[in-house]
PyMOL Python script that loads the backbone (N, CA, C, O; Angstrom):
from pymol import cmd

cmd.read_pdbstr("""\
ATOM      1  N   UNK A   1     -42.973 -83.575  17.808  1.00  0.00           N
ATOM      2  CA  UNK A   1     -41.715 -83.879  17.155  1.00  0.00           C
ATOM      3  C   UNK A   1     -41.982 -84.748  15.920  1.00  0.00           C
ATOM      4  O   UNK A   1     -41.466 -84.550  14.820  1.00  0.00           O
ATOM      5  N   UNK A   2     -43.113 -86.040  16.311  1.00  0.00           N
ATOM      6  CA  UNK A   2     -42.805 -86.614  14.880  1.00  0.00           C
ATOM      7  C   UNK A   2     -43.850 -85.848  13.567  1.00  0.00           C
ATOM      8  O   UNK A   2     -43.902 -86.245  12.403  1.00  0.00           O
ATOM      9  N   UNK A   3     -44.513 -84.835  14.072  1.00  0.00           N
ATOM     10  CA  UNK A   3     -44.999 -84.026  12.751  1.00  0.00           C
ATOM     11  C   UNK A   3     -44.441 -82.927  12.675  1.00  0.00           C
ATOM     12  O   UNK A   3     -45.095 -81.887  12.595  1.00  0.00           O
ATOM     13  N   UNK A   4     -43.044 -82.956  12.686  1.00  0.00           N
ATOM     14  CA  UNK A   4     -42.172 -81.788  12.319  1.00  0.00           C
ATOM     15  C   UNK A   4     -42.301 -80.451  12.543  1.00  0.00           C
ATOM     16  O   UNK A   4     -41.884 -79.600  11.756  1.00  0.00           O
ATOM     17  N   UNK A   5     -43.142 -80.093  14.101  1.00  0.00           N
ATOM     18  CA  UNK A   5     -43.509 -78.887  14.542  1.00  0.00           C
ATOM     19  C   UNK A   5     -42.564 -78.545  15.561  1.00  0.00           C
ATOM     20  O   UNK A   5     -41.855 -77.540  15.538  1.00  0.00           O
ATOM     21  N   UNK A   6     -42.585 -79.656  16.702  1.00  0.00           N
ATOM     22  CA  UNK A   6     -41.706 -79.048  17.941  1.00  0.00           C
ATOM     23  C   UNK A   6     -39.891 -79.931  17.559  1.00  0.00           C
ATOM     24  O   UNK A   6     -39.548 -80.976  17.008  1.00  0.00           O
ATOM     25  N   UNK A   7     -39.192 -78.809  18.209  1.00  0.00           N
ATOM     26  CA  UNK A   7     -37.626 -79.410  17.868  1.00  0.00           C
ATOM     27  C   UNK A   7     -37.653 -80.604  19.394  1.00  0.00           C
ATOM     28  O   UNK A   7     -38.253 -80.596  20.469  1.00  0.00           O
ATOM     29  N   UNK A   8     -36.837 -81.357  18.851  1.00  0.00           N
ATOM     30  CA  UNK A   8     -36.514 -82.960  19.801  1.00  0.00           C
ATOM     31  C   UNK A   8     -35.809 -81.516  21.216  1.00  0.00           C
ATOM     32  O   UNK A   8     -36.662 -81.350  22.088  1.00  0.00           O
ATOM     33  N   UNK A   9     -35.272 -81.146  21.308  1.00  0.00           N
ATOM     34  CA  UNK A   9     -34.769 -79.945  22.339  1.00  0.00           C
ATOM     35  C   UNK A   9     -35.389 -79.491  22.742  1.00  0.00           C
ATOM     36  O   UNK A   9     -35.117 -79.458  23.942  1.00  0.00           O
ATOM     37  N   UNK A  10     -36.748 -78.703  22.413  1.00  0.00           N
ATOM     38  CA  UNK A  10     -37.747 -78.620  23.023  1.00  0.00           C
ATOM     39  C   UNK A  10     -38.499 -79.603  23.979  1.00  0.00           C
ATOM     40  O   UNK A  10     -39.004 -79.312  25.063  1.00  0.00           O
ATOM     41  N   UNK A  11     -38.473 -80.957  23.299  1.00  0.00           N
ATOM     42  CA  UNK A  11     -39.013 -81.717  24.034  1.00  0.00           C
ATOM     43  C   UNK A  11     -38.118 -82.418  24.982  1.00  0.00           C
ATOM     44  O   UNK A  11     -38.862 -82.907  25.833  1.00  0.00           O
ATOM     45  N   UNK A  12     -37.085 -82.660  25.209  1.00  0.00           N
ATOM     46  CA  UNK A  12     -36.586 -82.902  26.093  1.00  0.00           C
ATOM     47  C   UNK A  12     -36.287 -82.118  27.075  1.00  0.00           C
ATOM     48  O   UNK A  12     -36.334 -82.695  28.161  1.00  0.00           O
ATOM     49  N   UNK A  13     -35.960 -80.887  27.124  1.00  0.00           N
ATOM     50  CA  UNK A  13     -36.348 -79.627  28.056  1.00  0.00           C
ATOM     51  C   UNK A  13     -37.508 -79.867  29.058  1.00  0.00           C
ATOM     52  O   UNK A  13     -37.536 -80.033  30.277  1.00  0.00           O
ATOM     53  N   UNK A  14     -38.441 -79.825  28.102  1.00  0.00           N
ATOM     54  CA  UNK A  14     -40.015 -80.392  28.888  1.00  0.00           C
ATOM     55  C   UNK A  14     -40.061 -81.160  29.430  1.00  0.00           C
ATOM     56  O   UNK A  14     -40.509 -81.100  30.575  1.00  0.00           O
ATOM     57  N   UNK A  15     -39.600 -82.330  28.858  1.00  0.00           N
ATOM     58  CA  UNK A  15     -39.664 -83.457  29.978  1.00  0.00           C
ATOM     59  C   UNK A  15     -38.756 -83.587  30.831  1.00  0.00           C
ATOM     60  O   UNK A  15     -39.129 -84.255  31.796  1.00  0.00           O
ATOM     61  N   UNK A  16     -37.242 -83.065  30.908  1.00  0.00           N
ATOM     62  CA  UNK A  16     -36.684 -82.598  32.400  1.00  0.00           C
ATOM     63  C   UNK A  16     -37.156 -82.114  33.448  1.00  0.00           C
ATOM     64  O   UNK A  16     -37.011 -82.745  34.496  1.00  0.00           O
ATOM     65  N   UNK A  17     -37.910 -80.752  33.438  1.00  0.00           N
ATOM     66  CA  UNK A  17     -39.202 -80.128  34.080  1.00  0.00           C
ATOM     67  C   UNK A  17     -39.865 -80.996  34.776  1.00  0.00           C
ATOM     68  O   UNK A  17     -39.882 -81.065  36.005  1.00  0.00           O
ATOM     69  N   UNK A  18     -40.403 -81.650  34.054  1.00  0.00           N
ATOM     70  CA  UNK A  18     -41.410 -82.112  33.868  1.00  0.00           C
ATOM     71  C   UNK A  18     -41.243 -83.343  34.939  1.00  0.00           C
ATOM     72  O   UNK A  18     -42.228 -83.757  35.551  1.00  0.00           O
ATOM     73  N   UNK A  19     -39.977 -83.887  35.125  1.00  0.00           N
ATOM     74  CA  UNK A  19     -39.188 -85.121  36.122  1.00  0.00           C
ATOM     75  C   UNK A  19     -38.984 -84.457  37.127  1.00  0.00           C
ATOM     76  O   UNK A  19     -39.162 -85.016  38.209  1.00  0.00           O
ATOM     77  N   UNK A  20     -38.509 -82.942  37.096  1.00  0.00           N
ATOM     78  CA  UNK A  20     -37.730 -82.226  38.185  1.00  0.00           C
ATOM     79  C   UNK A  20     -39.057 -81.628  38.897  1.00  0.00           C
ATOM     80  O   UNK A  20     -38.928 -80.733  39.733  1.00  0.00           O
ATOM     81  N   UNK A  21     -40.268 -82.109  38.573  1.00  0.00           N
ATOM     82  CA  UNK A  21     -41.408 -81.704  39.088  1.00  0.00           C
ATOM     83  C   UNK A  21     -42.188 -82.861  39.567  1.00  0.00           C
ATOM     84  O   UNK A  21     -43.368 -82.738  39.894  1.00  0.00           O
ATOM     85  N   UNK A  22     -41.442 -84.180  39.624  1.00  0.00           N
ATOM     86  CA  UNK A  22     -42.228 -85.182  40.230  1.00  0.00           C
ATOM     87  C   UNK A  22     -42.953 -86.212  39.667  1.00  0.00           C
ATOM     88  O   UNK A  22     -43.204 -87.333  40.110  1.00  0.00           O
ATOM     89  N   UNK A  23     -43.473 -85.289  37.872  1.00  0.00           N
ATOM     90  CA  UNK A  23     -44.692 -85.931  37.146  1.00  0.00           C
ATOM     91  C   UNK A  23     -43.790 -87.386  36.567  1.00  0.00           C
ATOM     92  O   UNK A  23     -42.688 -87.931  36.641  1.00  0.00           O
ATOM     93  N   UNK A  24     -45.058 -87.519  36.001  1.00  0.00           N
ATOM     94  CA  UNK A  24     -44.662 -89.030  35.369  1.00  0.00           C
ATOM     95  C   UNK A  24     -44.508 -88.224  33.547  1.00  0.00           C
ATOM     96  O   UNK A  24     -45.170 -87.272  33.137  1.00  0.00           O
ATOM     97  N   UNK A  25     -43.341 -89.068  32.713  1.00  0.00           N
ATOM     98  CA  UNK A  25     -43.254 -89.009  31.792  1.00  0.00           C
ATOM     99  C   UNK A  25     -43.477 -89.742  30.826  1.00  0.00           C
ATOM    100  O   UNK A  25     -43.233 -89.635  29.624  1.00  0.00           O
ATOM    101  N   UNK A  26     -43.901 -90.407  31.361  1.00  0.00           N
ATOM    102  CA  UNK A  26     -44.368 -91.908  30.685  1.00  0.00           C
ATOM    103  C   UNK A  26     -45.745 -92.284  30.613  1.00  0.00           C
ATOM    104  O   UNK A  26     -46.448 -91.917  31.554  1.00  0.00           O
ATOM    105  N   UNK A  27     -46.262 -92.921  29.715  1.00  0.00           N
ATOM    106  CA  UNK A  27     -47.778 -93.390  29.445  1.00  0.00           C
ATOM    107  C   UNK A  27     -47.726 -94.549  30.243  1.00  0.00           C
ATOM    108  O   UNK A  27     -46.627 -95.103  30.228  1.00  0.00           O
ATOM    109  N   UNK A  28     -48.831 -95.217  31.121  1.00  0.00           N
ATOM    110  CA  UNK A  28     -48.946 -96.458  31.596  1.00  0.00           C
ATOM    111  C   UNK A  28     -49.255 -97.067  30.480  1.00  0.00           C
ATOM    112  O   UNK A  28     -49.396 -96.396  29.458  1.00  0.00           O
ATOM    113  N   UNK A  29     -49.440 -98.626  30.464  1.00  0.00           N
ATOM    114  CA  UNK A  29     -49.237 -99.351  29.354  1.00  0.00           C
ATOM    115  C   UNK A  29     -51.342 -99.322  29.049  1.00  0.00           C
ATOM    116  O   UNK A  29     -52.128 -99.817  29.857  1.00  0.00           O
ATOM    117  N   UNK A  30     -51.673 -98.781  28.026  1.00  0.00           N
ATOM    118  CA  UNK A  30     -53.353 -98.826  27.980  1.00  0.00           C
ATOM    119  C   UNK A  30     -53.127 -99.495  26.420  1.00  0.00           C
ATOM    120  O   UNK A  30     -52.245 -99.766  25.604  1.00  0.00           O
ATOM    121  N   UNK A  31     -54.498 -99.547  26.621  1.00  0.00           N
ATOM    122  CA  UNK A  31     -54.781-100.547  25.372  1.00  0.00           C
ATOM    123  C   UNK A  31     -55.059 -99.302  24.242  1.00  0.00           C
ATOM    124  O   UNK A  31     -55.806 -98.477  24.767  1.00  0.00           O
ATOM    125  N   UNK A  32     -54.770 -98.995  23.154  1.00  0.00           N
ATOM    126  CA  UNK A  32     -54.388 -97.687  21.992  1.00  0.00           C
ATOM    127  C   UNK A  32     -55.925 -97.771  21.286  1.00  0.00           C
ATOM    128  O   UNK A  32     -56.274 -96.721  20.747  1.00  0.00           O
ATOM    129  N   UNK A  33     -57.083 -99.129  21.213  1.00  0.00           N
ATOM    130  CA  UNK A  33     -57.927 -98.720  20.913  1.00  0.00           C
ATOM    131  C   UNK A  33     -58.852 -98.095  22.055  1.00  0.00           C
ATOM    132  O   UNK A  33     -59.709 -97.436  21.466  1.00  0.00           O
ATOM    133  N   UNK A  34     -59.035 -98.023  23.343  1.00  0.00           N
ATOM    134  CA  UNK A  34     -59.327 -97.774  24.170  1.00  0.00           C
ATOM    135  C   UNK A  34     -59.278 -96.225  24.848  1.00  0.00           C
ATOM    136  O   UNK A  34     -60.098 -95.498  25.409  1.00  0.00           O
ATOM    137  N   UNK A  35     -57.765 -96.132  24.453  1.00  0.00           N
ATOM    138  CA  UNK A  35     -57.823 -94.780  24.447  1.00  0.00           C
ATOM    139  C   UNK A  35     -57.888 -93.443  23.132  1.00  0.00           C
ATOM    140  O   UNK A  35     -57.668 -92.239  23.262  1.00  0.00           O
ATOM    141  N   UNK A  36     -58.294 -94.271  21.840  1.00  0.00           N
ATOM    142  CA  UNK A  36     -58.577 -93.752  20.631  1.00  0.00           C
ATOM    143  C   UNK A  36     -60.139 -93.200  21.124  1.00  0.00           C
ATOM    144  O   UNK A  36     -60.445 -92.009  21.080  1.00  0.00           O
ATOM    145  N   UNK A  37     -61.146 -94.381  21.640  1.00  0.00           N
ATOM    146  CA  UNK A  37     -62.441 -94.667  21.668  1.00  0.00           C
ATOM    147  C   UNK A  37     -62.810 -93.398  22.830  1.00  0.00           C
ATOM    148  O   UNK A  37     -63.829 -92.720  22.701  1.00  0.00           O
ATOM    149  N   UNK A  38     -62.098 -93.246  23.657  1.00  0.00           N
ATOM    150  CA  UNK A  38     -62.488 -92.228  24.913  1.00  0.00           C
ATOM    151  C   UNK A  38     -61.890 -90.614  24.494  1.00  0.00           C
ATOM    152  O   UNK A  38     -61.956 -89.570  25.142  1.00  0.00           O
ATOM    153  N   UNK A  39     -61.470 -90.814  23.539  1.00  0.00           N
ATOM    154  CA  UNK A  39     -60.529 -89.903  22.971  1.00  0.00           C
ATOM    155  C   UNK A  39     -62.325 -89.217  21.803  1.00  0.00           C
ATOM    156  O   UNK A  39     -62.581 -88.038  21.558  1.00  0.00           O
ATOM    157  N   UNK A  40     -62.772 -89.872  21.571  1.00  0.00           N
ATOM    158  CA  UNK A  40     -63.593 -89.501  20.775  1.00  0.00           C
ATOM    159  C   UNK A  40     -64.850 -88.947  21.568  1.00  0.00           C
ATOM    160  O   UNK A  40     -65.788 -88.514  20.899  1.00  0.00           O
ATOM    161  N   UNK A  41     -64.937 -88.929  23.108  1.00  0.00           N
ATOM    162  CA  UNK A  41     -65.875 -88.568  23.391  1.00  0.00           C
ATOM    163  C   UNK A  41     -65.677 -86.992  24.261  1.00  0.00           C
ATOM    164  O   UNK A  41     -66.446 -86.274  24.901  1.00  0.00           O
ATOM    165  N   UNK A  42     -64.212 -86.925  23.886  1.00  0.00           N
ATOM    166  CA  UNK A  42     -63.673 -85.603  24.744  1.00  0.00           C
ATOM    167  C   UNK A  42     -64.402 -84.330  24.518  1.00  0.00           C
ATOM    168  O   UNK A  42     -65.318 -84.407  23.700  1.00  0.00           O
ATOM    169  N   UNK A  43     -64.199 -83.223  25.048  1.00  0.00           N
ATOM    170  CA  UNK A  43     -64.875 -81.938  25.145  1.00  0.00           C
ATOM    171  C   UNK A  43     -64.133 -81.408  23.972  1.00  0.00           C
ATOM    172  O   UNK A  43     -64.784 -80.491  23.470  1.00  0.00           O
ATOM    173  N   UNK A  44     -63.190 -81.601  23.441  1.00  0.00           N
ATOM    174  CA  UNK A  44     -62.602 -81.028  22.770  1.00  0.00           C
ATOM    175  C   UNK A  44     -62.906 -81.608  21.059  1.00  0.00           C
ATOM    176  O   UNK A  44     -62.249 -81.194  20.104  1.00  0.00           O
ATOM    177  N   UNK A  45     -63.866 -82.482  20.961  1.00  0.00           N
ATOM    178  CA  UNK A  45     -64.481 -82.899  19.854  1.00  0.00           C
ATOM    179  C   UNK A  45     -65.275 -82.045  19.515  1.00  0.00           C
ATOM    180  O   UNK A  45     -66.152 -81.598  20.254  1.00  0.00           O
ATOM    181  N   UNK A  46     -64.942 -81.474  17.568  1.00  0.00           N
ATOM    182  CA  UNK A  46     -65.793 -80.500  17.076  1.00  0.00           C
ATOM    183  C   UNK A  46     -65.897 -81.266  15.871  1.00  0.00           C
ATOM    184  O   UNK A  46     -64.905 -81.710  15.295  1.00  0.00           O
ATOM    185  N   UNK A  47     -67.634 -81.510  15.286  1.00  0.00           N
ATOM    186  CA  UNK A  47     -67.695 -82.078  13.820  1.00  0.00           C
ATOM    187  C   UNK A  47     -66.922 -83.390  13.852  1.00  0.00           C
ATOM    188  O   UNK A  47     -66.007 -83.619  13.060  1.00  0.00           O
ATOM    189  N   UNK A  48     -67.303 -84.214  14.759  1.00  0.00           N
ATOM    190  CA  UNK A  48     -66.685 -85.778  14.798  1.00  0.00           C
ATOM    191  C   UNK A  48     -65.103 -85.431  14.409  1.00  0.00           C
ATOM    192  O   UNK A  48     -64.476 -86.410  14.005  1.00  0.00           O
ATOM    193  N   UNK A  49     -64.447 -84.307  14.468  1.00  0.00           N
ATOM    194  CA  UNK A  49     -63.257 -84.455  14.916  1.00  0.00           C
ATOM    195  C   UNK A  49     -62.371 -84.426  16.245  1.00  0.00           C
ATOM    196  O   UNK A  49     -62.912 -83.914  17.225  1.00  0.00           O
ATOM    197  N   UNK A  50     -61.345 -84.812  16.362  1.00  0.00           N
ATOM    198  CA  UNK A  50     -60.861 -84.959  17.667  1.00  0.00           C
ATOM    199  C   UNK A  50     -60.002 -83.464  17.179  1.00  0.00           C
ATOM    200  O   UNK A  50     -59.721 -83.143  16.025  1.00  0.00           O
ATOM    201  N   UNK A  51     -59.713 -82.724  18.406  1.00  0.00           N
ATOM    202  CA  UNK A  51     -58.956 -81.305  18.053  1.00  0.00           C
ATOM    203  C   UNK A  51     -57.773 -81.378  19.218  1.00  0.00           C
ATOM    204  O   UNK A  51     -57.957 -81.565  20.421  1.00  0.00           O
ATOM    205  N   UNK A  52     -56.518 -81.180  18.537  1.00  0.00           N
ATOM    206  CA  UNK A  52     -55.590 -81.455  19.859  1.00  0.00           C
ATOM    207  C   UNK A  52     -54.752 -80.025  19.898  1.00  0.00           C
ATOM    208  O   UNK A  52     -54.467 -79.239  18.995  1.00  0.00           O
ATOM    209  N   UNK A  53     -54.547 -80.018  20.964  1.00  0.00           N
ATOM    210  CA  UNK A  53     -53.354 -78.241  21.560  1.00  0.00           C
ATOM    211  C   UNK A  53     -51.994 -79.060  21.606  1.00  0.00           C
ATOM    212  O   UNK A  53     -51.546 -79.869  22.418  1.00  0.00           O
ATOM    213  N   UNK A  54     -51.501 -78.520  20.383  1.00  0.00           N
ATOM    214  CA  UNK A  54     -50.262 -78.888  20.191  1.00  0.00           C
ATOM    215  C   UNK A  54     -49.441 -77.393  20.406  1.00  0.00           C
ATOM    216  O   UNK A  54     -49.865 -76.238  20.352  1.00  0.00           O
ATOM    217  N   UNK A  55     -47.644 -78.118  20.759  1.00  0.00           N
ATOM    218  CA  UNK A  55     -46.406 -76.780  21.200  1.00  0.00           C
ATOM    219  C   UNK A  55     -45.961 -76.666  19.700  1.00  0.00           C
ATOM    220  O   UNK A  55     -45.851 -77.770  19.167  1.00  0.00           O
ATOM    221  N   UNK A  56     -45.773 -75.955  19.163  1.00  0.00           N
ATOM    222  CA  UNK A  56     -45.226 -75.447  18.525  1.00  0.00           C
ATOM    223  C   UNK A  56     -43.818 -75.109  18.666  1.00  0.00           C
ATOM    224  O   UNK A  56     -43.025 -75.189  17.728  1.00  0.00           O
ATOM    225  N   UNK A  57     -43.393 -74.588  20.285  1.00  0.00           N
ATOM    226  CA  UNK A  57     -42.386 -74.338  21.067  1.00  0.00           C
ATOM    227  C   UNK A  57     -42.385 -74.178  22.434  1.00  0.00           C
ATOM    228  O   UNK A  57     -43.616 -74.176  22.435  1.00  0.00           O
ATOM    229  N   UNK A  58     -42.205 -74.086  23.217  1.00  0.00           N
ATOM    230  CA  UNK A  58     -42.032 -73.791  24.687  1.00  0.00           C
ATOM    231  C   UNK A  58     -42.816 -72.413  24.725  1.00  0.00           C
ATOM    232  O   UNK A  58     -42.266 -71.329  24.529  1.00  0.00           O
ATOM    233  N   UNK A  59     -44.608 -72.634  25.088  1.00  0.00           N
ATOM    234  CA  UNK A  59     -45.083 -71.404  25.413  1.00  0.00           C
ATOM    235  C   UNK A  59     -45.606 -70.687  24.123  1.00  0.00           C
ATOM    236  O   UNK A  59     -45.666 -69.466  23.979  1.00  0.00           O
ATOM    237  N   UNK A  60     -46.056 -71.841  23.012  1.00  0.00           N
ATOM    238  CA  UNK A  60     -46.568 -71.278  22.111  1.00  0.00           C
ATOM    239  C   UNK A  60     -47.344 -72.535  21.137  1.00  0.00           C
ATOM    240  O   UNK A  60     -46.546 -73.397  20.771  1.00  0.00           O
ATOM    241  N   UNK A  61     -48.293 -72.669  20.837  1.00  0.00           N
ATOM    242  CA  UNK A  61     -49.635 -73.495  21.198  1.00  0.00           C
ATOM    243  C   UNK A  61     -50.266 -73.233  19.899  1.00  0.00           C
ATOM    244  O   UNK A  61     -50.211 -72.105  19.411  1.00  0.00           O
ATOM    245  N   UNK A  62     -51.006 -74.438  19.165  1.00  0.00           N
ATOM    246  CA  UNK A  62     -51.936 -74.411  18.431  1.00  0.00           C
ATOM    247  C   UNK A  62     -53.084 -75.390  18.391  1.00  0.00           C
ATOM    248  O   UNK A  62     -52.803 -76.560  18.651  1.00  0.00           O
ATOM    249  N   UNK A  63     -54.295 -75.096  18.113  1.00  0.00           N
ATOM    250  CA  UNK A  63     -55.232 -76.164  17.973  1.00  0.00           C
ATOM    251  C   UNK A  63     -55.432 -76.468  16.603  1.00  0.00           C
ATOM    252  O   UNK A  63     -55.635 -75.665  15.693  1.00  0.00           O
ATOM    253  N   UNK A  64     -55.332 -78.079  16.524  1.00  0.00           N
ATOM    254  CA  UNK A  64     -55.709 -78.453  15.364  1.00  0.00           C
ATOM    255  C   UNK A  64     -56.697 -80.001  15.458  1.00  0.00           C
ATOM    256  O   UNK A  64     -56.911 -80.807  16.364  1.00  0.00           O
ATOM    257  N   UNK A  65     -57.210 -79.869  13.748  1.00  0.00           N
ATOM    258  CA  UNK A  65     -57.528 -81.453  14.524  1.00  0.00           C
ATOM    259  C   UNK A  65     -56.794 -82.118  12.874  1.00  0.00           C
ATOM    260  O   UNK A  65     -57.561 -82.642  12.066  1.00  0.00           O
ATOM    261  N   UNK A  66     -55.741 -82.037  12.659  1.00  0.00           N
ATOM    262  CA  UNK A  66     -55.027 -82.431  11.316  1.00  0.00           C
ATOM    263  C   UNK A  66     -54.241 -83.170  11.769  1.00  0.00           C
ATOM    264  O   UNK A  66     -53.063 -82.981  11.465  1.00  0.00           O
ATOM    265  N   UNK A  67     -54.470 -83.909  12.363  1.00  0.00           N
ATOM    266  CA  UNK A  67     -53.601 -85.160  13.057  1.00  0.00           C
ATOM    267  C   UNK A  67     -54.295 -86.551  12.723  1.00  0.00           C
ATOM    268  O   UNK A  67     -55.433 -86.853  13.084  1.00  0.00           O
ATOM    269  N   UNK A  68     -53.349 -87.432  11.901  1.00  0.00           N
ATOM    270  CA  UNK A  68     -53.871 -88.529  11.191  1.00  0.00           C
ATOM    271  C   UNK A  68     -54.665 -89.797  12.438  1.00  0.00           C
ATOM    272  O   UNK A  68     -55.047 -89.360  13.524  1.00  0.00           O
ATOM    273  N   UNK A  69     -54.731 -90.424  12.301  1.00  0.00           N
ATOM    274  CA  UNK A  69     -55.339 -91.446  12.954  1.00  0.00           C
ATOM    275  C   UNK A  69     -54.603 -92.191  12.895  1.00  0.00           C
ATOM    276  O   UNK A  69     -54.615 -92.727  14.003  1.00  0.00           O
ATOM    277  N   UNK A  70     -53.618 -92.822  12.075  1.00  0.00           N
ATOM    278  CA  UNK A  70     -52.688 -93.711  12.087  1.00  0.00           C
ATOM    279  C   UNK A  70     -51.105 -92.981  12.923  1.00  0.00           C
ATOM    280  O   UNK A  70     -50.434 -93.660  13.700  1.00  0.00           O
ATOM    281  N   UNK A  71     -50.827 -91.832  12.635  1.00  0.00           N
ATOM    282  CA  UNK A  71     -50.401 -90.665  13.455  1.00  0.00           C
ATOM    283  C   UNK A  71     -50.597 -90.906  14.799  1.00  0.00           C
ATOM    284  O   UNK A  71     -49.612 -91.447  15.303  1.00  0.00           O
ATOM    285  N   UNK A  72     -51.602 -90.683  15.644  1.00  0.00           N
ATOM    286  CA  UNK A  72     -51.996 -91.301  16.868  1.00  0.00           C
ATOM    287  C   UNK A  72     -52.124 -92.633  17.543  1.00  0.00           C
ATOM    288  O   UNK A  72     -52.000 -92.816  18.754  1.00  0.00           O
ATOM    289  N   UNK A  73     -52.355 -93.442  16.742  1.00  0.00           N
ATOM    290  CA  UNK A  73     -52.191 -94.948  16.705  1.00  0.00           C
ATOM    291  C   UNK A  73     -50.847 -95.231  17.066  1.00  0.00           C
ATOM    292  O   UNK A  73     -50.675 -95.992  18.019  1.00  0.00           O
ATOM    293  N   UNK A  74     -49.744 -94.698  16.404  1.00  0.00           N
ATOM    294  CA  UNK A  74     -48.083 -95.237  16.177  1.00  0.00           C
ATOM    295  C   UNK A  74     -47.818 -94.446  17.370  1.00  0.00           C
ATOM    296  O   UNK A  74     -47.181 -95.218  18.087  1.00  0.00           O
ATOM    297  N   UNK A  75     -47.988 -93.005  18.173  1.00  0.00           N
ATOM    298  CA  UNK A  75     -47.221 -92.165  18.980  1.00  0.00           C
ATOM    299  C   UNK A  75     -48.327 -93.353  20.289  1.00  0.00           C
ATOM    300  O   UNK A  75     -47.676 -94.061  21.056  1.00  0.00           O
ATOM    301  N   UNK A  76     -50.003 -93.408  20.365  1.00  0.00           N
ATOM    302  CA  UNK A  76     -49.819 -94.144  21.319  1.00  0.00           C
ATOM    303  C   UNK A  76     -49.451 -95.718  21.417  1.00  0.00           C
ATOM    304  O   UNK A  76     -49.720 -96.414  22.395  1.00  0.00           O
ATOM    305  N   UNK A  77     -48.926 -96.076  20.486  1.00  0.00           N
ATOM    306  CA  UNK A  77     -48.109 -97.433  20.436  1.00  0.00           C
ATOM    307  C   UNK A  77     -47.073 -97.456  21.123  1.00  0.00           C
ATOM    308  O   UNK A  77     -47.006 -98.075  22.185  1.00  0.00           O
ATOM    309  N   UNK A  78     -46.250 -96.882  20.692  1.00  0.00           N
ATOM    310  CA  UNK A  78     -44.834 -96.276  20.833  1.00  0.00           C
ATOM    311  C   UNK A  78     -44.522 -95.751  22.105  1.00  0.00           C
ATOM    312  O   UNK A  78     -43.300 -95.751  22.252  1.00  0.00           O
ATOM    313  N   UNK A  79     -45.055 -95.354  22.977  1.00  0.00           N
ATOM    314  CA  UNK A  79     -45.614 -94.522  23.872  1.00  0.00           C
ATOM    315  C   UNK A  79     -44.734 -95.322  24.803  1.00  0.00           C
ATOM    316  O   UNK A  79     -43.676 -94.834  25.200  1.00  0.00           O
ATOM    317  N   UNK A  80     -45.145 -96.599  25.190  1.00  0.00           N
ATOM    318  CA  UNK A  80     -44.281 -97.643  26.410  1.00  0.00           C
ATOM    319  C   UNK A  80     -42.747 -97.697  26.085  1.00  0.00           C
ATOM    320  O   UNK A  80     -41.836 -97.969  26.868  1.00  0.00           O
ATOM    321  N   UNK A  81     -42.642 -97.277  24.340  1.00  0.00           N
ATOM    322  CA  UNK A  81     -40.927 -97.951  23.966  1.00  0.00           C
ATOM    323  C   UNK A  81     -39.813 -96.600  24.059  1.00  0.00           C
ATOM    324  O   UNK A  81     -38.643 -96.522  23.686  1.00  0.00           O
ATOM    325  N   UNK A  82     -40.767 -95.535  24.758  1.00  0.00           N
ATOM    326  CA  UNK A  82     -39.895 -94.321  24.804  1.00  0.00           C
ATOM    327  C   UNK A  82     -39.151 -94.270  26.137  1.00  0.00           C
ATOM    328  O   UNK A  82     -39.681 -94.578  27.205  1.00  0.00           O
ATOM    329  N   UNK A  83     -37.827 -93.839  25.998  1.00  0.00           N
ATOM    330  CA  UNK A  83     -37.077 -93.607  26.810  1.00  0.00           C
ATOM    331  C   UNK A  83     -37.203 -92.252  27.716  1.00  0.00           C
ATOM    332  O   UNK A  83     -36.374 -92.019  28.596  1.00  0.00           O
TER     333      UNK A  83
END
""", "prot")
cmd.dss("prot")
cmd.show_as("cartoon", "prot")
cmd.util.cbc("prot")
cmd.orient("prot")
């Protein structure tokens, strides 16, 4: 949602599901350099980039790794202040 790919409707859809299935919707409170740092050692690292599978929509998926660093920083900041 905040890089102008998936609609806020989409994502709240998901995360209804997503409640009506038990899961947690919420990030526990982690420390954002901590999980930047483990984030860098994932399987999904190509060319010292981090590559993430982003929705596009409900059931439709892209990999990229064009996702800023300060981008990730603010969504896992933010992360505890979401409703």
């Amino acid at each position: 949602v905040k890089m102008g790919i998936l609609a806020e409707g989409d994502l709240i859809r998901l995360k209804r599901v997503i409640e009506k299935a038990g899961l947690p919707t919420e990030m526990p409170n982690l420390k954002v350099d901590k999980v930047i740092q483990a984030m860098r050692h994932d399987k999904k690292v190509l060319n010292d980039k981090v590559r993430f599978v982003l929705l596009k929509s409900i059931g439709d998926v892209f990999i990229t790794d064009e996702v800023s660093p300060s981008l990730i920083e603010e969504v896992l900041a933010g992360a505890d202040e979401e409703t």
